[in-house]
Biopython code that builds the backbone (N, CA, C, O; Angstrom):
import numpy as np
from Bio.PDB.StructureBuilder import StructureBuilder

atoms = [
    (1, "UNK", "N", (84.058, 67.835, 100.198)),
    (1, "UNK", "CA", (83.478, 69.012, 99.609)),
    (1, "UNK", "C", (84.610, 69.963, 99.224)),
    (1, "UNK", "O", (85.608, 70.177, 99.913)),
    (2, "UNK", "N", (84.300, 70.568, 97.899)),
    (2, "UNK", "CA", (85.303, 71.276, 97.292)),
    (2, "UNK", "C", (85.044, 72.617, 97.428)),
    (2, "UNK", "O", (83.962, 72.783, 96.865)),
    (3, "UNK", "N", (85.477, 73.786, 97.912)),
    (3, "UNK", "CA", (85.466, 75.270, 98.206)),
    (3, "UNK", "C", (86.526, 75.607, 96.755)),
    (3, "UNK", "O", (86.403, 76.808, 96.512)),
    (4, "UNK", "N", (87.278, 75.095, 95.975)),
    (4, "UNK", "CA", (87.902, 75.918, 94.762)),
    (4, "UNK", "C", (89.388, 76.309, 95.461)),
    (4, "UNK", "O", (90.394, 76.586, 94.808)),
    (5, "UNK", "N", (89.318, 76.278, 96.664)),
    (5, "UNK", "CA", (90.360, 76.861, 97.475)),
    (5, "UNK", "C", (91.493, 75.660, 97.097)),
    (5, "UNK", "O", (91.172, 74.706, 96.389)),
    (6, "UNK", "N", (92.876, 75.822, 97.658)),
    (6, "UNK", "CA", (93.882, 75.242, 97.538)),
    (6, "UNK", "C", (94.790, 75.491, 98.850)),
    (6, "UNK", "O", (95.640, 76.375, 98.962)),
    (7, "UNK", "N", (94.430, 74.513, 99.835)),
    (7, "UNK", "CA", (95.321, 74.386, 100.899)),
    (7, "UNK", "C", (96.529, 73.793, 101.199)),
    (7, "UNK", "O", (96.462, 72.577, 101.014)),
    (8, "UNK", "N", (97.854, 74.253, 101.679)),
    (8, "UNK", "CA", (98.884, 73.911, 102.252)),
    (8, "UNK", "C", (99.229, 73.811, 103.545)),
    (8, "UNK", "O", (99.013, 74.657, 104.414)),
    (9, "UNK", "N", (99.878, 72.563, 103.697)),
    (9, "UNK", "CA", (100.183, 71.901, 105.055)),
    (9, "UNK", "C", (101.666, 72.179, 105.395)),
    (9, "UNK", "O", (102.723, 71.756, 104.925)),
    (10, "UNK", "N", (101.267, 73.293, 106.668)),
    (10, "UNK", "CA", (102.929, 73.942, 107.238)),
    (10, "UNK", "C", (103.320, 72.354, 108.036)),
    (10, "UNK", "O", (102.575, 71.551, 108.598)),
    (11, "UNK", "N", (104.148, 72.344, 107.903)),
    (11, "UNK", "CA", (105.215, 71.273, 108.857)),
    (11, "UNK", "C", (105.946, 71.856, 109.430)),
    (11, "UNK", "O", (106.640, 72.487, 108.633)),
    (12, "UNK", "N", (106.525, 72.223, 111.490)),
    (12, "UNK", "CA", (107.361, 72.851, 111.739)),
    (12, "UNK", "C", (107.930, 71.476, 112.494)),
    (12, "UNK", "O", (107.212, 70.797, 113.228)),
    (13, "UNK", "N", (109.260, 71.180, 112.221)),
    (13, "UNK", "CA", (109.561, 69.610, 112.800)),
    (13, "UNK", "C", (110.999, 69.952, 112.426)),
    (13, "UNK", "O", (111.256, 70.392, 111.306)),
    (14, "UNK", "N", (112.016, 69.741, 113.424)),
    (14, "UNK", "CA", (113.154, 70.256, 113.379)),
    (14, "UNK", "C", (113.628, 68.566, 113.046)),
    (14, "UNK", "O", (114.457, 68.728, 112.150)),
    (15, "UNK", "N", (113.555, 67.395, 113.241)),
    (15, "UNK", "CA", (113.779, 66.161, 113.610)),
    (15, "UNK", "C", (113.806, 65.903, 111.602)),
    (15, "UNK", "O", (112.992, 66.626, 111.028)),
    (16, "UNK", "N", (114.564, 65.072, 110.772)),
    (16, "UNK", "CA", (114.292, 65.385, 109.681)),
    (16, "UNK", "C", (113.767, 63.840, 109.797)),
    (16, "UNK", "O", (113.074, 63.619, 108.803)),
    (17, "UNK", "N", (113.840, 62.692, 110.640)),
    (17, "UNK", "CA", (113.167, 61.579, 110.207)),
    (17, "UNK", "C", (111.680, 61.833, 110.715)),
    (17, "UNK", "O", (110.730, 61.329, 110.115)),
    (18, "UNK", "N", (111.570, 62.347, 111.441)),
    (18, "UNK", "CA", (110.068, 62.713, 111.804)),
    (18, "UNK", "C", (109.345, 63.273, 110.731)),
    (18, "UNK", "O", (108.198, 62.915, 110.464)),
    (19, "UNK", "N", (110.101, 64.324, 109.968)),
    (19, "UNK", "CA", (109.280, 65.030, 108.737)),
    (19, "UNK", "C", (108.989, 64.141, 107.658)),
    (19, "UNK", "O", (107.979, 64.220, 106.959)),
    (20, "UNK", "N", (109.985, 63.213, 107.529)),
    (20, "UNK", "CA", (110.076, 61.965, 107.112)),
    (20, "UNK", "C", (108.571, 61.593, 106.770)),
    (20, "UNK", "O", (107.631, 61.991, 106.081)),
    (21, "UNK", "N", (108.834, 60.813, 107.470)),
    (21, "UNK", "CA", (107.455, 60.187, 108.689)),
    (21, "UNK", "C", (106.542, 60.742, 107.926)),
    (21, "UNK", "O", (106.248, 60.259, 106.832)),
    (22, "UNK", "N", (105.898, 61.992, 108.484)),
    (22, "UNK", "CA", (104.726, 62.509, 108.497)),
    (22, "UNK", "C", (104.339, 63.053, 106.836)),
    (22, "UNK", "O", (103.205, 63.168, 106.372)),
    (23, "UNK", "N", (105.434, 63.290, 106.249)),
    (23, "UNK", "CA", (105.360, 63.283, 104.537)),
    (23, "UNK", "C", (105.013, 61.980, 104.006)),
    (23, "UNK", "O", (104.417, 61.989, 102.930)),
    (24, "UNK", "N", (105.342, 60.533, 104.703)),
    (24, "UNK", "CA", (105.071, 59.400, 103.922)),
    (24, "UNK", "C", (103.378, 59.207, 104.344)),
    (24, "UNK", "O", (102.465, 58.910, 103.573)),
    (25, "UNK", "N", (103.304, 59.447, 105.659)),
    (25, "UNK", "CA", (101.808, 59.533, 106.128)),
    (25, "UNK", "C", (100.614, 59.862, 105.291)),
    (25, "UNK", "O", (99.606, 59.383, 104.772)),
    (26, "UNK", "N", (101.500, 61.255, 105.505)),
    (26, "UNK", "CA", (100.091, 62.178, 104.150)),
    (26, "UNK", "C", (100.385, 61.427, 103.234)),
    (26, "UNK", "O", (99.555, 60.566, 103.526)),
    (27, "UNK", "N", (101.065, 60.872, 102.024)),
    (27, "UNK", "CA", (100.975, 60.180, 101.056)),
    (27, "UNK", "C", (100.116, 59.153, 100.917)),
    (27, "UNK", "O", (99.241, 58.949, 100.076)),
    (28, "UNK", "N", (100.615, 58.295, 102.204)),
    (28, "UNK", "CA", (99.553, 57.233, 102.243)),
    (28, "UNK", "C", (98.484, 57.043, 102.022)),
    (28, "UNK", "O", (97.931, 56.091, 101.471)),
    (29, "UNK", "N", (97.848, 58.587, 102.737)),
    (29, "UNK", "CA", (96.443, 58.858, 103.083)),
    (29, "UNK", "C", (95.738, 59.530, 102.201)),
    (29, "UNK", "O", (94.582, 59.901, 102.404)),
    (30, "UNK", "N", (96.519, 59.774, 100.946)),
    (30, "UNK", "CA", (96.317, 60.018, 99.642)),
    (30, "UNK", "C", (95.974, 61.680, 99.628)),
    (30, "UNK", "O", (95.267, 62.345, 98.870)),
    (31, "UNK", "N", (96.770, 62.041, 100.772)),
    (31, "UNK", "CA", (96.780, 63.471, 100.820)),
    (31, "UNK", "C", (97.498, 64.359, 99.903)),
    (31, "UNK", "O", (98.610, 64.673, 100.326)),
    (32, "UNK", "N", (97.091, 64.983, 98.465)),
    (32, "UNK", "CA", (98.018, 65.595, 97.782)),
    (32, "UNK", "C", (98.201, 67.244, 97.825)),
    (32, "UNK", "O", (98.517, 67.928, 96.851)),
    (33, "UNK", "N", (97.887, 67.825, 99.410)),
    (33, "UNK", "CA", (97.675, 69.073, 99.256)),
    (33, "UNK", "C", (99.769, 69.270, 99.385)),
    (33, "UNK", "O", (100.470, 68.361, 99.829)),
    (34, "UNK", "N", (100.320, 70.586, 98.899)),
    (34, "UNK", "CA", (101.171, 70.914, 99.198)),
    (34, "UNK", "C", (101.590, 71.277, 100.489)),
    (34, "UNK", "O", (100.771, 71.674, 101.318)),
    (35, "UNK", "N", (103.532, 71.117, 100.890)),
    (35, "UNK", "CA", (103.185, 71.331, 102.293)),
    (35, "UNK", "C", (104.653, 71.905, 102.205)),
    (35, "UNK", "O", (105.521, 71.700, 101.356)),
    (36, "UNK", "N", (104.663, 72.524, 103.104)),
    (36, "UNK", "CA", (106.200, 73.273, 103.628)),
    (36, "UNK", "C", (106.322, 73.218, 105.225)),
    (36, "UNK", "O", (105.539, 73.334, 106.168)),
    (37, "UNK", "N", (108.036, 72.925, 105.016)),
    (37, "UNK", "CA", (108.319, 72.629, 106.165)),
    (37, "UNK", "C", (109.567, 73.635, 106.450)),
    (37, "UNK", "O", (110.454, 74.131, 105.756)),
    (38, "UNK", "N", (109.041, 73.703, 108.360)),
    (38, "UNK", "CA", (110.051, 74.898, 108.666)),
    (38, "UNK", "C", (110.821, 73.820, 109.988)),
    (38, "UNK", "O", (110.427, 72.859, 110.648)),
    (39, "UNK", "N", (111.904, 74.491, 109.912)),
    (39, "UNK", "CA", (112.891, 73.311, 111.001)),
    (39, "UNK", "C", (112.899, 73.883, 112.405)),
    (39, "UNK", "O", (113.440, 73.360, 113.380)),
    (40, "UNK", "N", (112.208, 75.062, 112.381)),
    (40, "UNK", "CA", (112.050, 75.398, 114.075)),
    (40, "UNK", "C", (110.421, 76.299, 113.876)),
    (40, "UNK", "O", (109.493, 76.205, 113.073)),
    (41, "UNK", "N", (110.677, 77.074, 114.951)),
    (41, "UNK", "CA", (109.215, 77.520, 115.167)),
    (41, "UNK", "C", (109.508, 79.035, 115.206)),
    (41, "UNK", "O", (108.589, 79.837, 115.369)),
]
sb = StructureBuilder()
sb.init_structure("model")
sb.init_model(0)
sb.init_chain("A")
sb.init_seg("    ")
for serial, (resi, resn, name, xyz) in enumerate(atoms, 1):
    if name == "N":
        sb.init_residue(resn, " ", resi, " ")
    sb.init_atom(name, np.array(xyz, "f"), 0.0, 1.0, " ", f" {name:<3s}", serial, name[0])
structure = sb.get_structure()
C-alpha cells in the first residue's frame, strides 16, 4: 500500500563490509527506497 510518502533507510554501521552486506540485501529484496549511512551513532 502506497501513502505518496517517500521513505529512507538510515544505516548506522561503522563496519564498511557489513554496510556492504546490508545494501546488497535491500537490493536483493528489491528494496529501492533511499538510504544513508552514518559510521557511528
Amino acid at each position: 500500500m502506497s501513502h505518496g510518502k517517500t521513505v529512507s533507510i538510515v544505516l548506522v554501521e561503522d563496519d564498511d563490509g557489513h554496510a556492504t552486506l546490508v545494501e546488497r540485501n535491500l537490493r536483493r529484496a528489491r528494496i529501492t527506497n533511499g538510504f544513508m549511512r552514518f559510521r557511528d551513532g
